[in-house]
N, C-alpha and C positions, 0 to 999 in steps of 0.2 A: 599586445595584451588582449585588443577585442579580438584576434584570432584565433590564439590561446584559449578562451574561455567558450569562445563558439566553438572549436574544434573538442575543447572538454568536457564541457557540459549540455549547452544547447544541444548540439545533433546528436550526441549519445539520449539525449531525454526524448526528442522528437524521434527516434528509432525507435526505444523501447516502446514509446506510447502509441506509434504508428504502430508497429508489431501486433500490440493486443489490439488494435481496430482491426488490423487486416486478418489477423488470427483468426478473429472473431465472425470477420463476414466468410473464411472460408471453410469455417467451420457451420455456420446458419447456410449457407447454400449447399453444403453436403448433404444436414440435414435433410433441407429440402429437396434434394434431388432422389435419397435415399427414403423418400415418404417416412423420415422419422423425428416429426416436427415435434411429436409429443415429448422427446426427449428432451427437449430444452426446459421444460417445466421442474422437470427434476434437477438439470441444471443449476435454475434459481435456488433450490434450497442446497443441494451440494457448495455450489458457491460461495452461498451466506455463509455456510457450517466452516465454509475455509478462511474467510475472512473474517469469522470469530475466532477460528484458533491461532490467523496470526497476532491477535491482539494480546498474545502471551510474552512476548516482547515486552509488551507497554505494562503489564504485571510483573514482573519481573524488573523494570523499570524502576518501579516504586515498590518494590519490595513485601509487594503481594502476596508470590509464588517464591521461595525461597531456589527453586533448582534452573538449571538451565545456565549456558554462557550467556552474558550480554550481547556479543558480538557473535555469535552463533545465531542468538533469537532475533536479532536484528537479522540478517541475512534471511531468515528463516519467513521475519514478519514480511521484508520485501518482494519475495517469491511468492508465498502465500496470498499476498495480498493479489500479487498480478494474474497468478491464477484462479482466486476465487472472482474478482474482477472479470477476469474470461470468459468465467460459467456466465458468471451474471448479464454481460451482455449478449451472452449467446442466447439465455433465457427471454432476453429483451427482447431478439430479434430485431426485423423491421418492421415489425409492426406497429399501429399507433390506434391499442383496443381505448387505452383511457390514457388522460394527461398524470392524473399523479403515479402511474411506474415511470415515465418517462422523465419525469422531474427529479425520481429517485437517482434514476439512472445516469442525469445528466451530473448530479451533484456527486455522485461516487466519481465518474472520471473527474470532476476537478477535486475529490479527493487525489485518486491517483495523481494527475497533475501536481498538484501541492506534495506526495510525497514523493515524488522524483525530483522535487527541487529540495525538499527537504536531507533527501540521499546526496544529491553534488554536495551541500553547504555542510554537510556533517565530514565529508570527504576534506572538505577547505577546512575545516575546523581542526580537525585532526593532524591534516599537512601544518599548521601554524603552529602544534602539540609538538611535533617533532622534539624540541628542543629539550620539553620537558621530560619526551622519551627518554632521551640522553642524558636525562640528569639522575632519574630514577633508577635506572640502567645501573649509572654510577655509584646507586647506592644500597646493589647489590638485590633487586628486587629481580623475581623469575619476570620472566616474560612474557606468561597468564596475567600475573598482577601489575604488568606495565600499562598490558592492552586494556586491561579494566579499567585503571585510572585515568587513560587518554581520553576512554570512552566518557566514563562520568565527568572530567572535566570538559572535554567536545562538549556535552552538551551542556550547562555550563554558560556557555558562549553567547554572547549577546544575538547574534544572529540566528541562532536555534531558539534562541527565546522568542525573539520575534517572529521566526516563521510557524513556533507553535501554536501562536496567537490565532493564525488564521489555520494554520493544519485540525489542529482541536475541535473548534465550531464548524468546519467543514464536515468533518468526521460526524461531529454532534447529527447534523442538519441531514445527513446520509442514514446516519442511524431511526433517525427518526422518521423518515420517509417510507424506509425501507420494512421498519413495525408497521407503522401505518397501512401499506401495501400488503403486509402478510397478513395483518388484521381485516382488511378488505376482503379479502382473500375470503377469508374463512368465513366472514360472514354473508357474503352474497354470492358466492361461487355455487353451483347448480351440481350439486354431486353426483 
């Protein structure tokens, strides 16, 4: 069982989030090599703008934005997120001008972190759905409106509840940094 779930979960997370670290450094030393360090700045707001449009997911969620698959925008938020994530640390760099980008920065990867655990437990939540696939299956529903209801009951799940608890204020505390950061930005940056 613990190698089962180290082999399913654990090192598939520790890849993907290795990935964007290493992504990221060999992306910032291209820059560097290539004298085009300024480009990371645009980065940062490219970034941002990707990691606000995966949060269409979470509207759609709650029934904010009426269009889009659940399971579509989910996929969609997951991507989106790791590539606006990408910009963002590329933007970070390794540099260390002031501590509050760097706090921002650190707080987004234990976002990320936190939604790569939230991706397996929705995965385990769904595999435990199974059952009720095959019930609603039996009651002659298409197979759009199976995945939806797997979806909305997955989460549902006592265990998505609980990892929302901390995914949500992570998220919050990232959001909020990361204004603050832009907000610095604007007001003491030398045009």
């Amino acid at each position: 069982m613990a190698v089962r779930f180290a082999l399913t979960r654990i090192i598939p997370s520790a890849l993907i989030y290795g990935a964007l670290v290493a992504a990221a450094l060999v992306i910032d030393v291209a820059l560097h090599a290539g004298n085009l360090i300024w480009v990371g700045r645009y980065l940062g707001m490219i970034g941002s703008v990707t990691i606000v449009v995966s949060f269409a997911y979470s509207l759609r969620k709650r029934r904010i934005i009426p269009i889009g698959s659940p399971n579509q925008l989910l996929r969609a938020h997951e991507w989106l997120g790791w590539v606006g994530a990408l910009m963002v640390l590329v933007h970070g760099g390794v540099h260390f001008n002031a501590w509050l980008p760097w706090v921002a920065l650190l707080s987004m990867m234990a976002v990320v972190a936190s939604g790569l655990t939230g991706k397996f437990l929705l995965q385990d939540a769904q595999a435990s759905l199974r059952g009720r696939a095959a019930e609603l299956t039996s009651q002659g529903l298409h197979e759009a409106e199976v995945e939806k209801q797997l979806l909305l009951h997955s989460l549902l799940v006592d265990t998505m509840k609980s990892w929302r608890l901390v995914h949500m204020p992570l998220t919050m505390v990232f959001t909020g940094l990361a204004v603050i950061h832009i907000i610095a930005i604007l007001l003491f940056w030398r045009w």
